[in-house]
C-alpha positions as YAML, in Angstrom:
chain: A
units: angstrom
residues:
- id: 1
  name: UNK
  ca: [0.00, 0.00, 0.00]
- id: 2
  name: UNK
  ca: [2.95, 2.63, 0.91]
- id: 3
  name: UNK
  ca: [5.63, 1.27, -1.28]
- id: 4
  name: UNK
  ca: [7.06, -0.14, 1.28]
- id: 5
  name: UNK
  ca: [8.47, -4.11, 1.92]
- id: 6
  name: UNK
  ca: [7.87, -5.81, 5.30]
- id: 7
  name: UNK
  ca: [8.50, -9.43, 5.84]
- id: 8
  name: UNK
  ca: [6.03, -11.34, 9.04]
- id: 9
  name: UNK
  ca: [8.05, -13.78, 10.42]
- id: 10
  name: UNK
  ca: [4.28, -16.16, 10.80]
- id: 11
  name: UNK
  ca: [0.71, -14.84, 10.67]
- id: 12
  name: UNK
  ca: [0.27, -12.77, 13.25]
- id: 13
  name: UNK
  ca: [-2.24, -13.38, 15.90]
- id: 14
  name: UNK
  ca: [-1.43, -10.34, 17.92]
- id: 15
  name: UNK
  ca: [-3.12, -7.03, 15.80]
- id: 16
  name: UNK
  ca: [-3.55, -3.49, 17.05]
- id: 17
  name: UNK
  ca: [-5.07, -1.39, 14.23]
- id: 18
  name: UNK
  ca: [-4.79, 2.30, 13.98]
- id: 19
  name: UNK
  ca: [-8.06, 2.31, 12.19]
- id: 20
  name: UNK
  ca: [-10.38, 0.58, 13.61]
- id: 21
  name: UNK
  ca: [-12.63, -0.04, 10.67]
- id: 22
  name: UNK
  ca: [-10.32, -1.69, 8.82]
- id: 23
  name: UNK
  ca: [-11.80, -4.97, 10.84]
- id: 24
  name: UNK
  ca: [-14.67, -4.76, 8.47]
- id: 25
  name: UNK
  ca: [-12.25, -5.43, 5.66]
- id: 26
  name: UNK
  ca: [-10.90, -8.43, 7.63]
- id: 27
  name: UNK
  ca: [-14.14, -9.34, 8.47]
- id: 28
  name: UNK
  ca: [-14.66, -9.70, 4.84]
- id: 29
  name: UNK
  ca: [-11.88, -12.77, 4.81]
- id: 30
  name: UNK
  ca: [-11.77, -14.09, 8.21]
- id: 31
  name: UNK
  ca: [-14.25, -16.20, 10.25]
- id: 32
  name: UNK
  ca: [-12.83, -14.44, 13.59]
- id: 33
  name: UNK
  ca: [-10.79, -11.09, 12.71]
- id: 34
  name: UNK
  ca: [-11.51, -9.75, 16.27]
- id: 35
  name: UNK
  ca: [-9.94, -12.61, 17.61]
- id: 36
  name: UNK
  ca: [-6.48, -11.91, 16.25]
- id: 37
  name: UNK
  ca: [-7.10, -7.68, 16.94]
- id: 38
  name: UNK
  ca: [-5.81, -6.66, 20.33]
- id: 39
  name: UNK
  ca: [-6.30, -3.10, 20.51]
- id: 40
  name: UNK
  ca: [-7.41, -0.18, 18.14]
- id: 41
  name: UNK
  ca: [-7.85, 3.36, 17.62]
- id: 42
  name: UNK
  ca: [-10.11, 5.80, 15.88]
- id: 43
  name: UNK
  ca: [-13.14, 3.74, 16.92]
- id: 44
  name: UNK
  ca: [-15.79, 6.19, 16.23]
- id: 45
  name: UNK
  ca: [-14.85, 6.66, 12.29]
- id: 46
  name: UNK
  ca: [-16.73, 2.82, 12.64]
- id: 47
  name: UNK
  ca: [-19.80, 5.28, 13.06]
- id: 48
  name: UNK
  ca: [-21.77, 2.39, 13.78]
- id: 49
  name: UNK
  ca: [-22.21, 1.45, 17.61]
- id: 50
  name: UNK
  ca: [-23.88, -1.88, 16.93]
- id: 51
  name: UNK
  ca: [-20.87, -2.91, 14.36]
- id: 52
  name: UNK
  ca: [-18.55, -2.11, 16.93]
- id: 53
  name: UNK
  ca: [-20.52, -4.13, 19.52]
- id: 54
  name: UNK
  ca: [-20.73, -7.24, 17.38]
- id: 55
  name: UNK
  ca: [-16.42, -6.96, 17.19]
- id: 56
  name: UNK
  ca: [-16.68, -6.50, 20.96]
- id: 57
  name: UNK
  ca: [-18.52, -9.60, 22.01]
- id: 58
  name: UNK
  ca: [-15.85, -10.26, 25.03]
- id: 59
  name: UNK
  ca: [-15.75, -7.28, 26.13]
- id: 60
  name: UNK
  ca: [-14.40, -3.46, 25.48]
- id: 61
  name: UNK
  ca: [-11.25, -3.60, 23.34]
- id: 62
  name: UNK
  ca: [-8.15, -1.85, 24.51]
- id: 63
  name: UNK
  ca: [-8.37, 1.74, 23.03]
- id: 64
  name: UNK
  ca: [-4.80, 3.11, 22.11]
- id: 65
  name: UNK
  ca: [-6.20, 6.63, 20.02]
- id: 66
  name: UNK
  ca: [-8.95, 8.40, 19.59]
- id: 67
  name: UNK
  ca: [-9.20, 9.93, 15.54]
- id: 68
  name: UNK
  ca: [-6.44, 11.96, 15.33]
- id: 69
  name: UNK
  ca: [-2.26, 11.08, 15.39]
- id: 70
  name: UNK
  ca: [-1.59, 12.78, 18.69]
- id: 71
  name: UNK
  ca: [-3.91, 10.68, 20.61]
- id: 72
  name: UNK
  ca: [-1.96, 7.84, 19.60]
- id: 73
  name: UNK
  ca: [-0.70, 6.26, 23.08]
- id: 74
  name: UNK
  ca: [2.47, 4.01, 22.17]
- id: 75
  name: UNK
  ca: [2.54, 3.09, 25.53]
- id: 76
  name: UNK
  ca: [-0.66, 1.80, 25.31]
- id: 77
  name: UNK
  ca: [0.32, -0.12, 22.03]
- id: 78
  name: UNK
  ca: [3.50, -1.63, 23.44]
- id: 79
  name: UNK
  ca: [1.53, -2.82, 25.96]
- id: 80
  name: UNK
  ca: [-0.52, -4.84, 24.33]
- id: 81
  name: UNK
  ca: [2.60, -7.13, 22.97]
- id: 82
  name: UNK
  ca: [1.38, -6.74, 19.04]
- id: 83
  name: UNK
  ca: [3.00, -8.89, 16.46]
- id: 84
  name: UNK
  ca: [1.56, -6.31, 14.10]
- id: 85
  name: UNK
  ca: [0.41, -2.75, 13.86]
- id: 86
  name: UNK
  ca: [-1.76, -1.71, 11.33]
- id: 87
  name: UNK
  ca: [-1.37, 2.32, 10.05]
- id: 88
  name: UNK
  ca: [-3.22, 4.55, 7.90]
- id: 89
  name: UNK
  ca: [-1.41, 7.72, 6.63]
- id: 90
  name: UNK
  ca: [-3.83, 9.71, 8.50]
- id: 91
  name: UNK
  ca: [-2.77, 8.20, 11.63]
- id: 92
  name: UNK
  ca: [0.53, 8.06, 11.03]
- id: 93
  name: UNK
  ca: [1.42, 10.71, 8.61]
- id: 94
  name: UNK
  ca: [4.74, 10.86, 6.07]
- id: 95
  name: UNK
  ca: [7.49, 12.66, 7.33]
- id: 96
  name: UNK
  ca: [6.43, 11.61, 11.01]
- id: 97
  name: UNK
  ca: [8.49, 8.47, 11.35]
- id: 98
  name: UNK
  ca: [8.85, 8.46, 15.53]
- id: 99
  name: UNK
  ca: [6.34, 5.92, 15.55]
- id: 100
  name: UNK
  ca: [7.24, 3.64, 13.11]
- id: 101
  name: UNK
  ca: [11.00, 3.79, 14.38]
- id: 102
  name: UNK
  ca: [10.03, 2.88, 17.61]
- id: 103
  name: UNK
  ca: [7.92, -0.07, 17.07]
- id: 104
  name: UNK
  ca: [10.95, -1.32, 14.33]
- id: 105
  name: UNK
  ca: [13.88, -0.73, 17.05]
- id: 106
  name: UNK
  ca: [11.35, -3.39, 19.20]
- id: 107
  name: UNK
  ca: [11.02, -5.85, 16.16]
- id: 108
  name: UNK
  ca: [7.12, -5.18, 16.09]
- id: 109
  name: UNK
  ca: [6.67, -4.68, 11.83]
- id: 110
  name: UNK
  ca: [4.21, -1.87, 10.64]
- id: 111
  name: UNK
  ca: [2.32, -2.04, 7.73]
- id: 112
  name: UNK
  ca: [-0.47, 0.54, 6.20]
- id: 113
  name: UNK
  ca: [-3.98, -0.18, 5.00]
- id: 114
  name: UNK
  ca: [-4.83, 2.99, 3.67]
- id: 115
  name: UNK
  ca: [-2.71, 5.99, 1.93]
- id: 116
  name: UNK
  ca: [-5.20, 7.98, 0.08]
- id: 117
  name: UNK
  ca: [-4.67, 10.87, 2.80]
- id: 118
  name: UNK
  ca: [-1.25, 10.83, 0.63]
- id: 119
  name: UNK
  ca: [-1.70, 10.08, -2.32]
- id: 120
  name: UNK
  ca: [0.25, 12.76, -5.19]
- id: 121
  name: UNK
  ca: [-2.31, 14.73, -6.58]
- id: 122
  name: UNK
  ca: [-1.21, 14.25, -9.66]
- id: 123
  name: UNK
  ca: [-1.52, 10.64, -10.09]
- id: 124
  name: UNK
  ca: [-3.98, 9.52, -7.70]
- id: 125
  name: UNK
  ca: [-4.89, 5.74, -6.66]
- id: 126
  name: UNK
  ca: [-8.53, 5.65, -7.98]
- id: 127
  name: UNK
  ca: [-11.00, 3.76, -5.53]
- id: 128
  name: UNK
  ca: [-11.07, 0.38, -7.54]
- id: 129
  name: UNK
  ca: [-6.68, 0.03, -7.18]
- id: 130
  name: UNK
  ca: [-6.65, 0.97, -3.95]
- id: 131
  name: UNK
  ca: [-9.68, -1.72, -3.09]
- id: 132
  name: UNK
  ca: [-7.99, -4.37, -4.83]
- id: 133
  name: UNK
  ca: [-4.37, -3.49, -2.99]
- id: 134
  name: UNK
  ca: [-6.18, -3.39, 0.19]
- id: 135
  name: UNK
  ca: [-7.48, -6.72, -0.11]
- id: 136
  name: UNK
  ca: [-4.27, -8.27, -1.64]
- id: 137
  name: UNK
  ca: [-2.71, -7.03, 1.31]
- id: 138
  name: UNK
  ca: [-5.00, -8.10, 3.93]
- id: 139
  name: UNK
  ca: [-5.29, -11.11, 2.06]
- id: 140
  name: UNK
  ca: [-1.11, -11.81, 2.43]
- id: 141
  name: UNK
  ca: [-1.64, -10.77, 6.47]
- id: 142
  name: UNK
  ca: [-4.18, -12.73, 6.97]
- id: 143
  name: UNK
  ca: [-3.44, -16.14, 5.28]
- id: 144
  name: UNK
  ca: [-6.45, -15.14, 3.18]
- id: 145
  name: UNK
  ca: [-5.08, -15.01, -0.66]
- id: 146
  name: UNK
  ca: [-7.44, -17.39, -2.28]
- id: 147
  name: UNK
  ca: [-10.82, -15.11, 0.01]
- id: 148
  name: UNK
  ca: [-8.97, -12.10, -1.44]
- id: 149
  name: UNK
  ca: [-8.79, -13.09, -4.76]
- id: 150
  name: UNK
  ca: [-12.81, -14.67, -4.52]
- id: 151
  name: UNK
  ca: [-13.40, -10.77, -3.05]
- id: 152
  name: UNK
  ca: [-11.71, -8.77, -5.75]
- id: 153
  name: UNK
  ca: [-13.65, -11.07, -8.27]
- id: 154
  name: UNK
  ca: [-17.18, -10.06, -6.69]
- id: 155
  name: UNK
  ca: [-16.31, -6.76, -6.47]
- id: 156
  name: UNK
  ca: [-14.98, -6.17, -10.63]
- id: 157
  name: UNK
  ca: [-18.54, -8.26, -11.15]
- id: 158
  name: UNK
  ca: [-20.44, -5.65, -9.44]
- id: 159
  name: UNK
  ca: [-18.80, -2.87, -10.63]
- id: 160
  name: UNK
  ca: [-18.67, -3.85, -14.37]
- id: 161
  name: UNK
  ca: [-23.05, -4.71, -14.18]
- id: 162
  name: UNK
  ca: [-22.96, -0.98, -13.19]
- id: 163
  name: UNK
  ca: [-20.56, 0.25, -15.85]
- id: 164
  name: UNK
  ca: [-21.89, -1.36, -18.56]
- id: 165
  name: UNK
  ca: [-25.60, 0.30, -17.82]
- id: 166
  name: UNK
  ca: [-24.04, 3.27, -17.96]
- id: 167
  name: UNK
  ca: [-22.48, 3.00, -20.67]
- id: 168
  name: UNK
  ca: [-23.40, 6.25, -22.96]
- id: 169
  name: UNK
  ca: [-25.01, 8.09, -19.93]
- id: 170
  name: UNK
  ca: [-24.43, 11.99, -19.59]
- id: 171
  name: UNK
  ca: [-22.93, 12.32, -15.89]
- id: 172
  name: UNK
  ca: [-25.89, 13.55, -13.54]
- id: 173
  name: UNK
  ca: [-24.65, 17.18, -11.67]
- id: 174
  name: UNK
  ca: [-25.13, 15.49, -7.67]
- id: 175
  name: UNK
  ca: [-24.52, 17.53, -4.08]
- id: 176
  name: UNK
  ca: [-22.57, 14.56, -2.15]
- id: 177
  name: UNK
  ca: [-22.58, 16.25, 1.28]
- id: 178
  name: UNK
  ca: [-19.53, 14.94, 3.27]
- id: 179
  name: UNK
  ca: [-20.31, 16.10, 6.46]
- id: 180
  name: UNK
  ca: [-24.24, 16.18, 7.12]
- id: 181
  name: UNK
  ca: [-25.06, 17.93, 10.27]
- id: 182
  name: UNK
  ca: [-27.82, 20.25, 11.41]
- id: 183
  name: UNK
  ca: [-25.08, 23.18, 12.28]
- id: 184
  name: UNK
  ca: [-22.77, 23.43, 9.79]
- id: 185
  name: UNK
  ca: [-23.15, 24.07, 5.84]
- id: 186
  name: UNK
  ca: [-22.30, 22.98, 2.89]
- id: 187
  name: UNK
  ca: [-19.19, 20.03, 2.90]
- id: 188
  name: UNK
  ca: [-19.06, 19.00, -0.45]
- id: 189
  name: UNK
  ca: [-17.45, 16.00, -2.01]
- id: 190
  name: UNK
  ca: [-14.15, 16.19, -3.26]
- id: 191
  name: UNK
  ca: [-12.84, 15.56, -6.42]
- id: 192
  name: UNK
  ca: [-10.77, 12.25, -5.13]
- id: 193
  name: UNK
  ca: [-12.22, 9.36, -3.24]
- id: 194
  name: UNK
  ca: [-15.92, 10.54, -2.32]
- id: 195
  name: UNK
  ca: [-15.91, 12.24, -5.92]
- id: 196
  name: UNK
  ca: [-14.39, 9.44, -7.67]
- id: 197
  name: UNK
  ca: [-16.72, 6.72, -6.31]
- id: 198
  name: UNK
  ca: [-19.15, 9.45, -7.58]
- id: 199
  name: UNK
  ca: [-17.75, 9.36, -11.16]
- id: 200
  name: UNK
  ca: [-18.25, 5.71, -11.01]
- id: 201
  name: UNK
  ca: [-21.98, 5.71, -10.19]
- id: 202
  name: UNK
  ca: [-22.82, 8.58, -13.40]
- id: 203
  name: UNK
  ca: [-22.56, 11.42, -11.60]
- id: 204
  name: UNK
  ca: [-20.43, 14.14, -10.78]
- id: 205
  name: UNK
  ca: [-19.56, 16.43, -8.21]
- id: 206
  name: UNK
  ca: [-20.50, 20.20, -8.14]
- id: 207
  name: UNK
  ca: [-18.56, 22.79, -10.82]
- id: 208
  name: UNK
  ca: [-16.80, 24.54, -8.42]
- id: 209
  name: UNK
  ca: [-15.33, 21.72, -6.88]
- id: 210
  name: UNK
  ca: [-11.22, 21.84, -6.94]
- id: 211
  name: UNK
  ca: [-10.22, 20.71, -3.76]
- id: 212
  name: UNK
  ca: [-9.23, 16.60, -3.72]
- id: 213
  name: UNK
  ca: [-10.53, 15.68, -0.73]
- id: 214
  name: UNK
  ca: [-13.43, 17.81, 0.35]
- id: 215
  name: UNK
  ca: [-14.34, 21.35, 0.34]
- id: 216
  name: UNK
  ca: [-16.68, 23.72, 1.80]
- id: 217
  name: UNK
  ca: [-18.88, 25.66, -0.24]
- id: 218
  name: UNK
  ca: [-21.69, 28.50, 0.27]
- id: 219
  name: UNK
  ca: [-24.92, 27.99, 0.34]
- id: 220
  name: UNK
  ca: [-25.66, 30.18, -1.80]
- id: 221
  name: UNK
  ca: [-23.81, 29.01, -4.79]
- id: 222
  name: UNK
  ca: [-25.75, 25.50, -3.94]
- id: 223
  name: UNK
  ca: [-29.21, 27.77, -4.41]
- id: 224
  name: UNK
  ca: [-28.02, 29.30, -7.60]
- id: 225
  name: UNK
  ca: [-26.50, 26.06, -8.84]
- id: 226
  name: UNK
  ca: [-28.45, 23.44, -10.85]
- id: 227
  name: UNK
  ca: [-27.57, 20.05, -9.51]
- id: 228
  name: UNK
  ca: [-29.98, 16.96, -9.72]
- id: 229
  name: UNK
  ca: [-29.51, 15.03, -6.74]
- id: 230
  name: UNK
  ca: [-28.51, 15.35, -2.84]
- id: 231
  name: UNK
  ca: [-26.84, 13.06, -1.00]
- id: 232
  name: UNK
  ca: [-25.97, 13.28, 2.36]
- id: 233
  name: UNK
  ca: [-24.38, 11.21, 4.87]
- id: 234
  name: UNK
  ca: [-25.27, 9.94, 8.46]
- id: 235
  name: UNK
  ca: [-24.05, 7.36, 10.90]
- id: 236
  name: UNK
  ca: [-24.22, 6.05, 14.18]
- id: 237
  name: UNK
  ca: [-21.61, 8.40, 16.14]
- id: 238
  name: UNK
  ca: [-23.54, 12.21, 16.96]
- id: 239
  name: UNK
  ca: [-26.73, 11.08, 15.99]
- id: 240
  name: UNK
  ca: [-28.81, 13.58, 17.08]
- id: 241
  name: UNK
  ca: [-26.50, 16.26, 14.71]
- id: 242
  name: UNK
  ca: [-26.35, 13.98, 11.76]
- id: 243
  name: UNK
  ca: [-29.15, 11.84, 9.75]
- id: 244
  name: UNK
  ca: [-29.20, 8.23, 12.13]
- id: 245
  name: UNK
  ca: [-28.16, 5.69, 8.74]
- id: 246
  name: UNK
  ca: [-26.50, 2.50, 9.64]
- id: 247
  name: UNK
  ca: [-26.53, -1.06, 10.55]
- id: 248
  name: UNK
  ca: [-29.59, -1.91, 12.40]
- id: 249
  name: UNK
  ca: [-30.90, 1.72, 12.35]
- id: 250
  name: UNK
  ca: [-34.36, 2.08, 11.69]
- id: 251
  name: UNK
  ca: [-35.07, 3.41, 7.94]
- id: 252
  name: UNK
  ca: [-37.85, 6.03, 9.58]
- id: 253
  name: UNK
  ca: [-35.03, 7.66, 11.59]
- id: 254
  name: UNK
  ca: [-32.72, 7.99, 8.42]
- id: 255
  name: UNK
  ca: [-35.92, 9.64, 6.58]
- id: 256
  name: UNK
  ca: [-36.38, 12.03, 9.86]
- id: 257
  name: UNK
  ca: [-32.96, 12.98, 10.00]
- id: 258
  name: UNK
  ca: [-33.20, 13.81, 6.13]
- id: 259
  name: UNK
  ca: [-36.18, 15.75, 6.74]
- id: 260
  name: UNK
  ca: [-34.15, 18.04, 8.85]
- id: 261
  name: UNK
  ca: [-31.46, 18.48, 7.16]
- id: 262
  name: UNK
  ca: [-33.64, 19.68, 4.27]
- id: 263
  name: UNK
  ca: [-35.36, 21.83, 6.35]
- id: 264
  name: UNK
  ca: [-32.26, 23.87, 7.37]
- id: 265
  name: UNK
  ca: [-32.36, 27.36, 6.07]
- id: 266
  name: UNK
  ca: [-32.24, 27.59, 2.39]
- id: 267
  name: UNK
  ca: [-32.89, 24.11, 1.06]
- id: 268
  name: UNK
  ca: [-35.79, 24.69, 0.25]
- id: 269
  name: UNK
  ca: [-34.29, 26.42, -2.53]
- id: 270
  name: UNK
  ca: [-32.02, 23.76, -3.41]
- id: 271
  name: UNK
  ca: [-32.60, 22.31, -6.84]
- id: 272
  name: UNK
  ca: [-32.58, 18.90, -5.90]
- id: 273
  name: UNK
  ca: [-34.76, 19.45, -2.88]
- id: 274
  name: UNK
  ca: [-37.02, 21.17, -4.65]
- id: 275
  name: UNK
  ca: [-37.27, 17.87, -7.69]
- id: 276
  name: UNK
  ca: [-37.56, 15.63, -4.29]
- id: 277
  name: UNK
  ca: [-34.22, 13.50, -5.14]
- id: 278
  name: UNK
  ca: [-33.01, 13.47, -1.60]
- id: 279
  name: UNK
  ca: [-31.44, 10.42, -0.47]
- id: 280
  name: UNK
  ca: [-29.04, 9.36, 2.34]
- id: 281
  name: UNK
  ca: [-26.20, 6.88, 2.67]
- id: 282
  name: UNK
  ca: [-23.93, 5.23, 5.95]
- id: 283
  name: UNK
  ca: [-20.56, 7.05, 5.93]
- id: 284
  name: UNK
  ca: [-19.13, 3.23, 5.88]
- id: 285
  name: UNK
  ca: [-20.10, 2.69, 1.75]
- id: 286
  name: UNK
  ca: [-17.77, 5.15, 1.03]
- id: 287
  name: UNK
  ca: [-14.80, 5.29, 3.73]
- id: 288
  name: UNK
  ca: [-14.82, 1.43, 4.13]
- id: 289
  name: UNK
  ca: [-13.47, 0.24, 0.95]
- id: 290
  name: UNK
  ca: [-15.13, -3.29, 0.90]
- id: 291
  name: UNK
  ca: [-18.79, -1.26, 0.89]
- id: 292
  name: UNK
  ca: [-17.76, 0.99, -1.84]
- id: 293
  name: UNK
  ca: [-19.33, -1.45, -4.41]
- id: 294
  name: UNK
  ca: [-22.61, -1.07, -2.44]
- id: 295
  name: UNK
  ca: [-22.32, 2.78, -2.65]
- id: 296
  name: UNK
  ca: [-21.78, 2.63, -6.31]
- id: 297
  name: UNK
  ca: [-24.97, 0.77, -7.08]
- id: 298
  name: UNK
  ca: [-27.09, 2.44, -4.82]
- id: 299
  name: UNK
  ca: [-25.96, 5.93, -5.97]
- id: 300
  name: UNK
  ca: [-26.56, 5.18, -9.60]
- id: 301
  name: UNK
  ca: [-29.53, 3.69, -9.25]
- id: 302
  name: UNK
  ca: [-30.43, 7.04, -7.61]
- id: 303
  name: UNK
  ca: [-28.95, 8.74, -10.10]
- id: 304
  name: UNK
  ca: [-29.90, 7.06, -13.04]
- id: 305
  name: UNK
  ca: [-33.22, 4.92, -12.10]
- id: 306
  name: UNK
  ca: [-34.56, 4.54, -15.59]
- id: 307
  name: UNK
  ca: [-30.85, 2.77, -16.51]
- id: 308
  name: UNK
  ca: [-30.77, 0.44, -13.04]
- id: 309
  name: UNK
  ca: [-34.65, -0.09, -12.17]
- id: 310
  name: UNK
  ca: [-34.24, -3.36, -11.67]
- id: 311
  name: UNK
  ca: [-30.66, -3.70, -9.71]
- id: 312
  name: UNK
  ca: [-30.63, -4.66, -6.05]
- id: 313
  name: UNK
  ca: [-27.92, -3.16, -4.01]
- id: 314
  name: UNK
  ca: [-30.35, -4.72, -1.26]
- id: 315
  name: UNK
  ca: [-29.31, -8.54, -3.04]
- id: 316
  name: UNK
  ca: [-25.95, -7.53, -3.16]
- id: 317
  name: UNK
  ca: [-25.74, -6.62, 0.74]
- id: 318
  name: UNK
  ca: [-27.20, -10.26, 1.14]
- id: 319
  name: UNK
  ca: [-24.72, -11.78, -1.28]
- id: 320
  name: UNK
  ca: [-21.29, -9.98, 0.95]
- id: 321
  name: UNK
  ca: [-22.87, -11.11, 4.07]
- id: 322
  name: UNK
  ca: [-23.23, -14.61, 3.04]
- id: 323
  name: UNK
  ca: [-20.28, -15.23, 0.83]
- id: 324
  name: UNK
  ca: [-17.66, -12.77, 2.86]
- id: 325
  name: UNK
  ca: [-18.75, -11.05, 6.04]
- id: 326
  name: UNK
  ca: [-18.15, -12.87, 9.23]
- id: 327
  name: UNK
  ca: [-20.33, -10.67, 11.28]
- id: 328
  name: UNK
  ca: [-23.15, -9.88, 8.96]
- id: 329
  name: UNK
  ca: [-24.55, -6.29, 8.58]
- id: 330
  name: UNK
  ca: [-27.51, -5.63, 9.15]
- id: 331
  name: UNK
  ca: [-29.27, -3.02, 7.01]
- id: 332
  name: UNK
  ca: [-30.68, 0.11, 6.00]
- id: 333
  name: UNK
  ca: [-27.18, 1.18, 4.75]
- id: 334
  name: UNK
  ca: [-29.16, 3.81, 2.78]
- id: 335
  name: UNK
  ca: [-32.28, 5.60, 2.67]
- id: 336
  name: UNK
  ca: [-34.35, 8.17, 0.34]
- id: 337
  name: UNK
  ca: [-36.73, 11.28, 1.70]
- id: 338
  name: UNK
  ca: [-39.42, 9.86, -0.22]
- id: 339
  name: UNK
  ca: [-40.23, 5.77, 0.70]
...
């Protein structure tokens, strides 16, 4: 993932992750993955409490961070005896080595699941690489190549069903909202990652868009803007702020929380809003790489329903939870204003 070569003496059976969502991508190839994970950080960017509870089934897990690098106790890692620590350049950022010097003087090896807080803007990894790399490497951690290889496959299915429906399709204008809370206006998808996933569902991100990641934007160019969709994101962690989507949430309180985020001042005005395409998604389609499939068929069936009427996304939660997931998820993962 980071260009980097590391060599595990044996599978490891010790894990403390940085990120702890990445367990959902081990969860994706095998039976136990909290079994072999002894500690994590950065638990809320799960942003699903009853996720985290079904990891947690003995108990708490050992907390060594909260979600940003200086939480990061390495006392607290160290004294969990790891065999392996799991980074994401977020966590442990380029240029900020301490860390990883530490843990190599003790002969505990580091490896990173995620770089796209890194990546050169010039030559990006789009979302489909860095899934696949993810999953070969979790695949070469975990003993898991042949799962891997059976999860890539699934994936470049789904993906290519979608593609080739959309083949020909003019891009629909769509206001992915980042950051959905009742306080604060207007986070809009970058033109990396959140916008990229975007691309691949037949849509794109708003014309004033530069910035990779994400970028703020007045509301008032949203008013005066045409755009043909909203889509705004929820989750488990600050609830009451944010639209309640996730595993196990009810789909009424996803629709409630939409309702008030529509009804903040100004939407009303929104084109999109005002055409009632309004829909909501759970943060984890899009930041937890093995769900991105999920977010690409739900958004373009949004976007494009006359093109995807009769694709499940609902089918193809079923088909990772029986084929992949060792704790299933339970859905909504998604929800529209009008149902």
């Amino acid at each position: 993932m980071a260009g980097r070569s590391v060599t595990l003496p044996r599978l490891p059976g010790r894990i403390v992750l940085l990120e702890a969502r990445d367990i959902l991508c081990m969860a994706m190839l095998h039976p136990d993955p909290a079994s072999l994970v002894v500690g994590w950080a950065a638990v809320d960017r799960i942003d699903s409490p009853q996720v985290q509870a079904s990891f947690e089934r003995g108990g708490p897990m050992p907390v060594v961070g909260q979600q940003t690098p200086e939480t990061l106790s390495v006392e607290g890692i160290l004294a969990l005896s790891p065999d392996l620590v799991v980074a994401s350049s977020y966590m442990v950022p380029q240029g900020s080595d301490a860390l990883l010097a530490r843990l190599s003087a003790l002969g505990i090896p580091v490896v990173f699941s995620e770089v796209a807080s890194n990546a050169v803007p010039s030559a990006p990894v789009g979302p489909v690489e860095n899934l696949h790399r993810q999953v070969r490497m979790w695949g070469d951690v975990l003993g898991a190549r042949e799962q891997a290889t059976a999860f890539s496959a699934f994936a470049d299915a789904h993906l290519a069903e979608v593609a080739k429906r959309l083949k020909g399709a003019a891009p629909v204008t769509t206001y992915l909202e980042v950051q959905s809370t009742l306080d604060d206006c207007c986070w809009v998808a970058g033109t990396q990652v959140w916008g990229e996933l975007l691309t691949l569902a037949g849509g794109t991100t708003l014309p004033a868009v530069t910035a990779p990641w994400f970028q703020k934007l007045q509301l008032e160019y949203l008013v005066r803007t045409p755009h043909d969709v909203y889509i705004a994101s929820g989750g488990g962690w600050s609830a009451g702020r944010r639209p309640a989507i996730g595993p196990g949430i009810p789909a009424a309180e996803g629709r409630d929380g939409l309702e008030r985020l529509v009804a903040r001042t100004g939407f009303a005005s929104l084109p999109s809003v005002r055409r009632h395409r309004v829909h909501g998604i759970w943060t984890g389609l899009i930041t937890s790489p093995p769900f991105n499939v999920l977010f690409v068929e739900i958004a373009a069936k949004w976007l494009h329903p006359e093109r995807l009427r009769d694709l499940d996304p609902a089918a193809t939660l079923a088909e990772l939870n029986r084929r992949f997931l060792a704790v299933p998820i339970e859905g909504p993962l998604w929800v529209s204003i009008q149902e």
